[in-house]
N, CA, C and O atoms as a DFTB+ gen file, in Angstrom:
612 C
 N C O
     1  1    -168.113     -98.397      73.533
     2  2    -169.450     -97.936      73.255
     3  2    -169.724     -97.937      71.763
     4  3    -170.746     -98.358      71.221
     5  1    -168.762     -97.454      71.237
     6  2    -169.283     -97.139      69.622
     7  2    -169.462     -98.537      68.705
     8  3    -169.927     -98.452      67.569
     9  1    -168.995    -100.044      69.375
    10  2    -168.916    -101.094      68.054
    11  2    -170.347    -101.333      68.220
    12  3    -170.697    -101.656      67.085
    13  1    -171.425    -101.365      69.005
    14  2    -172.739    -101.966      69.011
    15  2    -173.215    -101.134      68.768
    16  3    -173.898    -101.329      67.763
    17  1    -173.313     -99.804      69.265
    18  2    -173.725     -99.009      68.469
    19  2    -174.272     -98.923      67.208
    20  3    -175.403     -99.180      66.796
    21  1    -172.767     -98.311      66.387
    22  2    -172.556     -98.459      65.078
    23  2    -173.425     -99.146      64.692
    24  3    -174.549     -98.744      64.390
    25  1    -172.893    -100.703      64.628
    26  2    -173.847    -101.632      64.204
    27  2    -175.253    -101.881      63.897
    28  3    -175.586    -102.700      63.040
    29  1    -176.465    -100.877      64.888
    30  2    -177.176    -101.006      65.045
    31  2    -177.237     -99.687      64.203
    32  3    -178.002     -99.850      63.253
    33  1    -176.745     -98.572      64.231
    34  2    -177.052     -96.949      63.713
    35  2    -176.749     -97.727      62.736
    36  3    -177.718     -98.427      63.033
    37  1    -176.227     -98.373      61.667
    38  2    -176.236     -99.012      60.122
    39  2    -177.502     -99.188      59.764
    40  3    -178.039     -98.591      58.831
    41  1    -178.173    -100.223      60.670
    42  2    -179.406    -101.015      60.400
    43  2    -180.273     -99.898      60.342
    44  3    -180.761     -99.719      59.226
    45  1    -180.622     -99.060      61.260
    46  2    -181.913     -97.730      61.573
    47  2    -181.793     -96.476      61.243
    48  3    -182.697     -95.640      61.239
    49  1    -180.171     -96.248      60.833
    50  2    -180.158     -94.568      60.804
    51  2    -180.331     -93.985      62.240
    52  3    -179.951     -94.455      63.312
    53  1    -180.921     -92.983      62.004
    54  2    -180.903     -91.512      63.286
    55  2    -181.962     -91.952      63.638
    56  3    -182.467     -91.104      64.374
    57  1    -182.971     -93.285      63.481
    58  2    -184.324     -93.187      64.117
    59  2    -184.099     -93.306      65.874
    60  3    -183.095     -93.502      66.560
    61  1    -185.639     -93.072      66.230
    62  2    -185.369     -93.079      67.692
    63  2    -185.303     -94.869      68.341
    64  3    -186.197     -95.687      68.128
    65  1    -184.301     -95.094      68.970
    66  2    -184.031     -96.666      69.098
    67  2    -183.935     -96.784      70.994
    68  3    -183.756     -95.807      71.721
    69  1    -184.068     -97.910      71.370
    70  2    -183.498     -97.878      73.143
    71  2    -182.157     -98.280      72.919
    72  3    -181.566     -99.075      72.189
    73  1    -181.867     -97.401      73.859
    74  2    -180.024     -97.589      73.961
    75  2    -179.885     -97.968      75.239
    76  3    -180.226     -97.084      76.025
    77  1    -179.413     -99.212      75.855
    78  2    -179.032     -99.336      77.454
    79  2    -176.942     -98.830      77.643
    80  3    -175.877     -99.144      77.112
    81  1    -177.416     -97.975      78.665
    82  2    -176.047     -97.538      79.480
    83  2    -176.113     -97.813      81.238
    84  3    -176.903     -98.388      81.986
    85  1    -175.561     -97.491      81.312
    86  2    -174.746     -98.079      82.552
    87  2    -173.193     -97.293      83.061
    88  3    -172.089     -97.294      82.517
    89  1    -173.680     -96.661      84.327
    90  2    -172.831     -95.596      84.940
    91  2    -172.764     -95.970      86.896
    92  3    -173.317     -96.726      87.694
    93  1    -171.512     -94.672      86.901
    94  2    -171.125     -94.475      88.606
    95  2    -171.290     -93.527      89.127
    96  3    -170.647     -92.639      88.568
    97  1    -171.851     -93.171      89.977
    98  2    -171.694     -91.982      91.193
    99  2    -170.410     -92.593      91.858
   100  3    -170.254     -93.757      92.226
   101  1    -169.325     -91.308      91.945
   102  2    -168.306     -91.397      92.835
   103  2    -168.415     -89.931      93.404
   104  3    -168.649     -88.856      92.852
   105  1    -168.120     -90.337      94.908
   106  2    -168.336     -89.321      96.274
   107  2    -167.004     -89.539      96.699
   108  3    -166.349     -90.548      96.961
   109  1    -166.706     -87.938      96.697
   110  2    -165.018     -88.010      97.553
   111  2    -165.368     -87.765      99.285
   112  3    -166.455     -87.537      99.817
   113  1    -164.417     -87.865      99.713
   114  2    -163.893     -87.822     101.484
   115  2    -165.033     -86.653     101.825
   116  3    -165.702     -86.568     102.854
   117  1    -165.069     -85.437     100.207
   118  2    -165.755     -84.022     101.382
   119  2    -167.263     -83.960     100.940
   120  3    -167.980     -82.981     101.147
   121  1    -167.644     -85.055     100.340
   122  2    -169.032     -85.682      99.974
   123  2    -169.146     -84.879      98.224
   124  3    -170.236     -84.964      97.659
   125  1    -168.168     -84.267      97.618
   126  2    -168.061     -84.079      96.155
   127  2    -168.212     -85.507      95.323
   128  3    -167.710     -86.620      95.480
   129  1    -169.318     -84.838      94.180
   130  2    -169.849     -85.733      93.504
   131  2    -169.046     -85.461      92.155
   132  3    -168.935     -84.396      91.549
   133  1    -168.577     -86.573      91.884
   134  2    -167.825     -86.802      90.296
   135  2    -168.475     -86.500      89.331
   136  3    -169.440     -87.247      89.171
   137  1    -168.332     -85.410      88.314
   138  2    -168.355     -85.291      86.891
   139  2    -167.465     -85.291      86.005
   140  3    -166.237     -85.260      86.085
   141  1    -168.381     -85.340      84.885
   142  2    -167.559     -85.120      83.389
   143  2    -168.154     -84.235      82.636
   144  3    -169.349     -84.026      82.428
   145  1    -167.091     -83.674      82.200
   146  2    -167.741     -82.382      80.851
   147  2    -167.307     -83.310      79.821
   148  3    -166.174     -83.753      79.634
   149  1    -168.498     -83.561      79.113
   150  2    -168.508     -83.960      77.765
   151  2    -168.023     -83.019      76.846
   152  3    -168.002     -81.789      76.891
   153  1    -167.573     -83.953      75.863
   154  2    -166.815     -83.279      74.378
   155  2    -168.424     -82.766      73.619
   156  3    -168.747     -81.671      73.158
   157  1    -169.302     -84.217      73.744
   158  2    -170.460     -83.782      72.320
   159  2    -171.066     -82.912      73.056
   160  3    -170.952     -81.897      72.370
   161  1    -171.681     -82.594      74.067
   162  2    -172.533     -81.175      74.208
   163  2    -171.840     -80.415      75.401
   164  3    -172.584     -79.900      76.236
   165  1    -170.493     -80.303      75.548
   166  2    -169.736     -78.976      76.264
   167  2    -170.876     -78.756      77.925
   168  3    -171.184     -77.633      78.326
   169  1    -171.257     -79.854      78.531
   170  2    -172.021     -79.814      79.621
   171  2    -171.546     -81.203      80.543
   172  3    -170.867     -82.186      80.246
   173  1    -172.133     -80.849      81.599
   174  2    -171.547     -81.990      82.551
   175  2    -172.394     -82.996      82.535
   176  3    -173.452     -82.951      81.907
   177  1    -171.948     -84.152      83.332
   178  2    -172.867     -85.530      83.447
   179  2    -171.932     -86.551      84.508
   180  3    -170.733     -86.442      84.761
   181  1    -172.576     -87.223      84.849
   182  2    -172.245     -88.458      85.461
   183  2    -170.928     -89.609      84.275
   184  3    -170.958     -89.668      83.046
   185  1    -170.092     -90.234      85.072
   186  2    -169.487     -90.825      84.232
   187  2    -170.380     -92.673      83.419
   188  3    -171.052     -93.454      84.092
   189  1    -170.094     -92.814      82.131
   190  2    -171.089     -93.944      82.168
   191  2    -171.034     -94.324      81.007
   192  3    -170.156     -93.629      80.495
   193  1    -171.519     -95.153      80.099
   194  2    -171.521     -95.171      78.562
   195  2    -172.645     -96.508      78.593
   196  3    -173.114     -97.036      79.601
   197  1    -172.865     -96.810      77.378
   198  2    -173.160     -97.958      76.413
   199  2    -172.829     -99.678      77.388
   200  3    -171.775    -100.015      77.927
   201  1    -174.093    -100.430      77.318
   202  2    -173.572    -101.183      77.441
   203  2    -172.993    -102.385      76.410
   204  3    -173.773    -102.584      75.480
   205  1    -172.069    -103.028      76.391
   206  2    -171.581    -103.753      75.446
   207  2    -172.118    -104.817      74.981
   208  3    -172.423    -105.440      75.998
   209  1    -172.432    -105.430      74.083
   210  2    -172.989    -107.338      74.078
   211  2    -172.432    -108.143      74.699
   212  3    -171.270    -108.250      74.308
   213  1    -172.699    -108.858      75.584
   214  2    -171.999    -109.609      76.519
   215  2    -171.493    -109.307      77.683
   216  3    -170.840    -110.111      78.349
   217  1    -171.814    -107.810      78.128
   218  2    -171.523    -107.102      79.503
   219  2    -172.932    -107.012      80.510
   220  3    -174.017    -106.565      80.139
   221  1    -172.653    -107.496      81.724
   222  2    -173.118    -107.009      82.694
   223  2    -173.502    -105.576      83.183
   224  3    -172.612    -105.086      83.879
   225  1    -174.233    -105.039      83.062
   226  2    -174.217    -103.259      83.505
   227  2    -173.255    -102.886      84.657
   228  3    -172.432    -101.993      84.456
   229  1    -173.306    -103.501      85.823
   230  2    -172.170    -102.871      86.488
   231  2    -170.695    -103.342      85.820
   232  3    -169.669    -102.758      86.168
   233  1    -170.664    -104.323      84.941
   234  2    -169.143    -104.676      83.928
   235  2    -169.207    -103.180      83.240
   236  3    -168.302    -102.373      83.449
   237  1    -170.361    -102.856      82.387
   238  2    -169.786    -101.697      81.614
   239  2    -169.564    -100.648      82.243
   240  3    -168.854     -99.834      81.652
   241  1    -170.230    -100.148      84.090
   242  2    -169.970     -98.995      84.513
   243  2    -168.536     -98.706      84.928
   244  3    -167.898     -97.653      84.910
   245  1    -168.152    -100.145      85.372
   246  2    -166.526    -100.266      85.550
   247  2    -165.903     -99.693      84.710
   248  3    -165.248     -98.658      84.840
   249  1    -166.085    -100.417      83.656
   250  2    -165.386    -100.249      82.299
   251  2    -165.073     -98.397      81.553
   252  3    -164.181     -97.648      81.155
   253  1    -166.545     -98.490      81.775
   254  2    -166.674     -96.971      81.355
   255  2    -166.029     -95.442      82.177
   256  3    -165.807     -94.278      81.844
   257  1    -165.913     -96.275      83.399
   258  2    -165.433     -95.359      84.465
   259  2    -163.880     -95.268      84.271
   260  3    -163.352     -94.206      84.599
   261  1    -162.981     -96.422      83.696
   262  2    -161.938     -96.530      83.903
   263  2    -161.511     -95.883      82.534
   264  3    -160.506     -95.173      82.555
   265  1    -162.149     -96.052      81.401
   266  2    -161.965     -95.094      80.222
   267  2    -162.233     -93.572      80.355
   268  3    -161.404     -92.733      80.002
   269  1    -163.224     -93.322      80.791
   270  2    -163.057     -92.218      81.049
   271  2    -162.555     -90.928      81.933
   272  3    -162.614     -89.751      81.577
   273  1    -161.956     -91.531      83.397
   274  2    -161.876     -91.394      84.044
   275  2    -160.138     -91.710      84.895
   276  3    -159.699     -91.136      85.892
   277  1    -159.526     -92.708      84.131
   278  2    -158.429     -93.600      84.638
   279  2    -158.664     -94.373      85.983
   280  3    -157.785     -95.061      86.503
   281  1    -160.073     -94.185      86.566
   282  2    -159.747     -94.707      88.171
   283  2    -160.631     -95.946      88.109
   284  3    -161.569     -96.102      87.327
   285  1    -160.188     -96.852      89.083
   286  2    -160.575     -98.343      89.038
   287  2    -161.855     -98.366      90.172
   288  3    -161.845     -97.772      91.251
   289  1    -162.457     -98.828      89.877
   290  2    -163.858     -98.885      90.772
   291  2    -164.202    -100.258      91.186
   292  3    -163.645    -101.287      90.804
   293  1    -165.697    -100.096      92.442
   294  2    -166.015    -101.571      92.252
   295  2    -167.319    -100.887      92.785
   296  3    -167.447     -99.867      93.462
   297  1    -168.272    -101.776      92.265
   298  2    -169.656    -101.513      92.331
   299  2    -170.292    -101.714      93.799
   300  3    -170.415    -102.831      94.302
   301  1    -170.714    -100.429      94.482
   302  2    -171.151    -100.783      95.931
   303  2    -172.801    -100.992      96.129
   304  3    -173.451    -101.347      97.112
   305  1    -173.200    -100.618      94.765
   306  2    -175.169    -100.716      95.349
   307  2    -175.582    -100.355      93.996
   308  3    -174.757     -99.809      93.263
   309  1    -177.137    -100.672      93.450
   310  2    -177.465    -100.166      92.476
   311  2    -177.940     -98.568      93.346
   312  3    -178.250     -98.507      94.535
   313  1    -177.895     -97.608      92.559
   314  2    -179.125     -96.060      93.010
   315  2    -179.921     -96.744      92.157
   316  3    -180.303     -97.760      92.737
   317  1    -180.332     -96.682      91.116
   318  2    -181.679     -96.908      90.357
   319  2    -181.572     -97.311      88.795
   320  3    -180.400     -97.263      88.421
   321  1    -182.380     -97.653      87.891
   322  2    -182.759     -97.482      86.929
   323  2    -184.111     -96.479      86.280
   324  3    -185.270     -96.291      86.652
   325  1    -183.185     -95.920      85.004
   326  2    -184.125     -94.457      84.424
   327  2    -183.952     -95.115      83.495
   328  3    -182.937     -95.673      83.079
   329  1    -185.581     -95.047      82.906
   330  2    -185.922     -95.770      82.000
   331  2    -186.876     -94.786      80.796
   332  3    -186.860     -95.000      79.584
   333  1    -187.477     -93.961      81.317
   334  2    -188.518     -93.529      80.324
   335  2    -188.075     -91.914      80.347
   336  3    -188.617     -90.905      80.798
   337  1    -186.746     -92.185      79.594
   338  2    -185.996     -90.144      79.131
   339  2    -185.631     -90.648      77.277
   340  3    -185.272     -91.720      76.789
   341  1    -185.841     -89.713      76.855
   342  2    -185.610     -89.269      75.446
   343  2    -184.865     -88.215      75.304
   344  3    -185.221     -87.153      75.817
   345  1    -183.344     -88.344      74.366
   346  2    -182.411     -87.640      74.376
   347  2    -182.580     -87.817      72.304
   348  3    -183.088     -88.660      71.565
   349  1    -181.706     -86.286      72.051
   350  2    -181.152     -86.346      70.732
   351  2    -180.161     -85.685      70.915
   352  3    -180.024     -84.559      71.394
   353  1    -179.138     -86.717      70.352
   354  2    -177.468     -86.381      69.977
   355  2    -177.241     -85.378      68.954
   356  3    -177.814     -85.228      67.874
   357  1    -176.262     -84.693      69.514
   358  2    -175.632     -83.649      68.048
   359  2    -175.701     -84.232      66.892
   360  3    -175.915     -83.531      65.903
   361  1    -175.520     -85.775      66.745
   362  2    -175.352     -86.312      65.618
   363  2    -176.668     -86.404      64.531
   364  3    -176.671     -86.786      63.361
   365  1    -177.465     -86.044      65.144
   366  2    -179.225     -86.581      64.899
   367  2    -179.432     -87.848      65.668
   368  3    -180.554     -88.313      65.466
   369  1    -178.862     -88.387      66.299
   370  2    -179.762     -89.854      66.506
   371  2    -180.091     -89.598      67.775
   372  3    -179.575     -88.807      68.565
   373  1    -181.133     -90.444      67.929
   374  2    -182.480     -90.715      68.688
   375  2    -182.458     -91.654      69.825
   376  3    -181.922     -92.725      69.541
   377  1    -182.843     -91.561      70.893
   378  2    -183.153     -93.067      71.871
   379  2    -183.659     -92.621      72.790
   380  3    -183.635     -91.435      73.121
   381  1    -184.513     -94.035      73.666
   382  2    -184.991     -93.906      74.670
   383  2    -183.485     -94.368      75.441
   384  3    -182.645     -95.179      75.051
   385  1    -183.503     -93.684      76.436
   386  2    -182.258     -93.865      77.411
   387  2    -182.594     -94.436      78.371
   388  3    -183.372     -93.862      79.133
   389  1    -182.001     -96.134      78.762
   390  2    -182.668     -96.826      79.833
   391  2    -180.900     -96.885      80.587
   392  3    -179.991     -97.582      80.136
   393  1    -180.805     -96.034      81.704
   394  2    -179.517     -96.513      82.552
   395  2    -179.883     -97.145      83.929
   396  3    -180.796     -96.812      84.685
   397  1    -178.674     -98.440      84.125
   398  2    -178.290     -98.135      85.380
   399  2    -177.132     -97.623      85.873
   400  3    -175.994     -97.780      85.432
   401  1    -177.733     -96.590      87.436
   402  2    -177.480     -96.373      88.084
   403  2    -176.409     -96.711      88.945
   404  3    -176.945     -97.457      89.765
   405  1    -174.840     -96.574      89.341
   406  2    -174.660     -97.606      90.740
   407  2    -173.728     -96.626      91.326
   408  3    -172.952     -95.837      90.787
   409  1    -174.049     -96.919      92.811
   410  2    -172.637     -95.976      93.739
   411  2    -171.596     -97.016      93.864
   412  3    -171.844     -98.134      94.316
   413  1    -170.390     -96.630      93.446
   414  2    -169.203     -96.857      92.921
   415  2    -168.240     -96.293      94.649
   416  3    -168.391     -95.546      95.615
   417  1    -167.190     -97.372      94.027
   418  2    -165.291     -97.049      95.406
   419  2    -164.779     -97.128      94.811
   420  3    -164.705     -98.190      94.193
   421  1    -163.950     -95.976      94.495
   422  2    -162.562     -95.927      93.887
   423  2    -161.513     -97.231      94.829
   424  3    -161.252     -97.180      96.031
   425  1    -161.094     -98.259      93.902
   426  2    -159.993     -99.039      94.486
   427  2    -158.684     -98.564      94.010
   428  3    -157.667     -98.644      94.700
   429  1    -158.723     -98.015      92.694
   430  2    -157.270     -97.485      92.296
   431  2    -157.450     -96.491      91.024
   432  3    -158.446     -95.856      90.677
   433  1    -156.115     -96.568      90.427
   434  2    -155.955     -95.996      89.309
   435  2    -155.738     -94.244      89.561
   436  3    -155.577     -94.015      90.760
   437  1    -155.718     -93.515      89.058
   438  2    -155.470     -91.846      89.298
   439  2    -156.312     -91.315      88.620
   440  3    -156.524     -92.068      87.670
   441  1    -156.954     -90.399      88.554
   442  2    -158.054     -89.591      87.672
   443  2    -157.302     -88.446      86.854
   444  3    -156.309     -87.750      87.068
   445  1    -158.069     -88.548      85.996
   446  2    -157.445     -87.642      84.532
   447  2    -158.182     -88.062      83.403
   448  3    -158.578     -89.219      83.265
   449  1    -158.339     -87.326      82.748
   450  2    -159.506     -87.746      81.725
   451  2    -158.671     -88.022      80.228
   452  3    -157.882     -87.391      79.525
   453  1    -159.379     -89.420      80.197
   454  2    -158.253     -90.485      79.457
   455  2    -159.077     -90.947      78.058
   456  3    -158.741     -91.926      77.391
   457  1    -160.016     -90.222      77.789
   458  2    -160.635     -90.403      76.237
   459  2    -161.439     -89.052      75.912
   460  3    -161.886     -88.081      76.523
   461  1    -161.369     -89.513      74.682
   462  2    -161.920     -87.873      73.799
   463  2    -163.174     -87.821      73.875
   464  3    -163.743     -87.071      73.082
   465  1    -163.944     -88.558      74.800
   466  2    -165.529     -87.839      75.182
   467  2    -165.352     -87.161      76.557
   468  3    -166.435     -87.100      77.140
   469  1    -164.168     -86.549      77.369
   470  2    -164.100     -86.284      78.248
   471  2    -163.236     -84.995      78.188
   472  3    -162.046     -84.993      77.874
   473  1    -163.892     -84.009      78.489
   474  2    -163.238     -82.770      78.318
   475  2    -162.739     -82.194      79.620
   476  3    -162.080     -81.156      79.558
   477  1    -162.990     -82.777      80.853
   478  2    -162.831     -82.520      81.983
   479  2    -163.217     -83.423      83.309
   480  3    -164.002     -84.319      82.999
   481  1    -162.869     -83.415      84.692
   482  2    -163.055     -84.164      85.087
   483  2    -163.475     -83.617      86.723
   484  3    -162.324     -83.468      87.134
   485  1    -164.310     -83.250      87.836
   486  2    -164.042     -81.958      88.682
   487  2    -165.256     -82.834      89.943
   488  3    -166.168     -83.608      89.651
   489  1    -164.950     -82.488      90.962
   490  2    -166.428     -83.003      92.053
   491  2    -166.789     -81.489      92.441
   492  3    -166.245     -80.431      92.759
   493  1    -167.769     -81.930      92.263
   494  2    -168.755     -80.749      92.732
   495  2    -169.503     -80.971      93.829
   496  3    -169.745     -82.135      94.146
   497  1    -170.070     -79.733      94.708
   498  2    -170.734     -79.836      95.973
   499  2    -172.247     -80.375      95.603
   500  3    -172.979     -79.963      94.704
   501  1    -172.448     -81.211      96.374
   502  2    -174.528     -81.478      96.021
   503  2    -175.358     -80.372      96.457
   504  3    -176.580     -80.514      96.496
   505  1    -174.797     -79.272      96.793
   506  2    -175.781     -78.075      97.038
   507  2    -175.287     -76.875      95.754
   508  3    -175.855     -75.802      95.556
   509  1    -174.221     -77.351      95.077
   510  2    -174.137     -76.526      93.689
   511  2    -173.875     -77.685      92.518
   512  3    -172.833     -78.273      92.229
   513  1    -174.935     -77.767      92.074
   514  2    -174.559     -78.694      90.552
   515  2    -174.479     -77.566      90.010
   516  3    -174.902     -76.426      90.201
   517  1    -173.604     -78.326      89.013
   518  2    -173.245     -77.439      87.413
   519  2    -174.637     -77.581      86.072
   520  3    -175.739     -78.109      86.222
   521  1    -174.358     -77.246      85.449
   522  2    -175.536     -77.203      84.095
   523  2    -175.180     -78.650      83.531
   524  3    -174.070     -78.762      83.012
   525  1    -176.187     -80.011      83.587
   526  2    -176.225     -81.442      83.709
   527  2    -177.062     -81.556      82.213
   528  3    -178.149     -81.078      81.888
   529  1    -176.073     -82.404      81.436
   530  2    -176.598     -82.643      80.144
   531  2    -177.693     -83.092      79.686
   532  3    -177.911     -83.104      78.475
   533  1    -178.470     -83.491      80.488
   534  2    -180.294     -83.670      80.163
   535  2    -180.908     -83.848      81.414
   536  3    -180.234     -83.609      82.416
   537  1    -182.239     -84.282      81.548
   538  2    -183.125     -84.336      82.368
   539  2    -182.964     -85.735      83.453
   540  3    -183.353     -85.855      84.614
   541  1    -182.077     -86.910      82.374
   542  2    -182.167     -88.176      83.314
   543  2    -180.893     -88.200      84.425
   544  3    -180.765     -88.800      85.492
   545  1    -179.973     -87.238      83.660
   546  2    -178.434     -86.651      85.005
   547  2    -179.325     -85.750      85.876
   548  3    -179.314     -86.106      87.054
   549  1    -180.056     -84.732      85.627
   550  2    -180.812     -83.808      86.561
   551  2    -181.406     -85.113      87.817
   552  3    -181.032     -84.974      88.982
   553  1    -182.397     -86.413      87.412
   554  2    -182.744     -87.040      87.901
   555  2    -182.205     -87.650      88.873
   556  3    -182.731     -87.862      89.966
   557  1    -181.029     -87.990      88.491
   558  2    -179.570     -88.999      89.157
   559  2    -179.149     -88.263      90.238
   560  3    -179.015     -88.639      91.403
   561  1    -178.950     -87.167      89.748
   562  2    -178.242     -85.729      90.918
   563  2    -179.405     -85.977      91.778
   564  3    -179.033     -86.453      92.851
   565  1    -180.605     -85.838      91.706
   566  2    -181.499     -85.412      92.691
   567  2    -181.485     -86.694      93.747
   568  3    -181.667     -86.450      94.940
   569  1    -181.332     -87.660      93.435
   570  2    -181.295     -88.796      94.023
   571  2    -180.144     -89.331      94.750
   572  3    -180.190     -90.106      95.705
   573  1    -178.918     -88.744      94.093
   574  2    -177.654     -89.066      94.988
   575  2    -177.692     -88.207      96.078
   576  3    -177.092     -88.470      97.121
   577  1    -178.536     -86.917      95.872
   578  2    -178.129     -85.503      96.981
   579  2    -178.822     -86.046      97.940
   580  3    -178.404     -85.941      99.093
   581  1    -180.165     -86.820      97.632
   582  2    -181.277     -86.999      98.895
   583  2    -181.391     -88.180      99.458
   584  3    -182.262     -88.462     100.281
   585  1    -180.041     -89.358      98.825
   586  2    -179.580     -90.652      99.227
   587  2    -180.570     -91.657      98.718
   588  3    -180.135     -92.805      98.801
   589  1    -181.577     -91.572      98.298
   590  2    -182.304     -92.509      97.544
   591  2    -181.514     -93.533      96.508
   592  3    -180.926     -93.286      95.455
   593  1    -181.740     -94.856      97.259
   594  2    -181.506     -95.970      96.744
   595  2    -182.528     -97.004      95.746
   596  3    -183.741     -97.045      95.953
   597  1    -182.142     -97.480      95.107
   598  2    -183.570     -98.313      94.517
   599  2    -184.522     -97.490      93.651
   600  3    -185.742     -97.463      93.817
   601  1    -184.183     -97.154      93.179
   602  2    -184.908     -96.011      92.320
   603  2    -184.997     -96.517      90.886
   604  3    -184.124     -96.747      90.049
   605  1    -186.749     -96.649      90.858
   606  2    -186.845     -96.817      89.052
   607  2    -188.126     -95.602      88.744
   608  3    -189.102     -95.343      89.449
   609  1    -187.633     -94.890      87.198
   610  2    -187.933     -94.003      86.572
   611  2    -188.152     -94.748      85.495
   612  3    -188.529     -94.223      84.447
């Protein structure tokens, strides 16, 4: 996540810029939905990051899932694309946040949280979410709980 980034936070500073990411919903056996407690704001979220130059969005949700997460996935469906949310980072910087969405199968790997944006790793019931790091995870949750597929925001 951070080399294109960077690159681009050189050129603009903290202004407000579109950032595309790309993430997984993973559902265990007792229908628990996968989170992560983030390091930068100490709140939960969906697993997901940045997409790379030259990546496919479901390439980076893989990707991102397996960094953060240790477990190997494979992309089963898009849920949606959220397109029109505005976030500001601890850092100051700015973006419109355009993700996709996808429901994800664990094929392998073990879970444990395997990079320093991941402070934790836990499934939670869809009738108790935890406190969800902005409005476009609030969105995502609402849509995995009520099975909505195809979804653009």
């Amino acid at each position: 996540m951070d080399g294109y980034i960077k690159y681009i936070r050189k050129a603009v500073g903290h202004r407000r810029i579109i950032l595309n990411f790309a993430g997984g919903v993973i559902v265990d056996e007792k229908g628990g939905i996968l989170l992560q407690r983030r390091s930068d704001r100490n709140k939960w979220g969906f697993l997901g990051g940045a997409i790379e130059l030259g990546e496919s969005a479901a390439e980076a949700a893989i990707r991102e899932i397996k960094e953060e997460s240790g477990l190997v996935v494979k992309v089963d469906c898009l849920i949606g694309i959220y397109t029109k949310y505005f976030d500001k980072y601890p850092n100051g910087d700015e973006a419109q946040t355009v993700t996709h969405a996808f429901m994800c199968s664990v094929t392998g790997g073990t879970l444990a949280a395997k990079d320093s944006e991941t402070l934790e790793l836990k499934f939670f019931s869809p009738s108790a979410p935890p406190d969800l790091v902005n409005v476009q995870h609030m969105d995502l949750w609402d849509d995995v709980c009520n099975g909505r597929k195809n979804v653009f925001r």
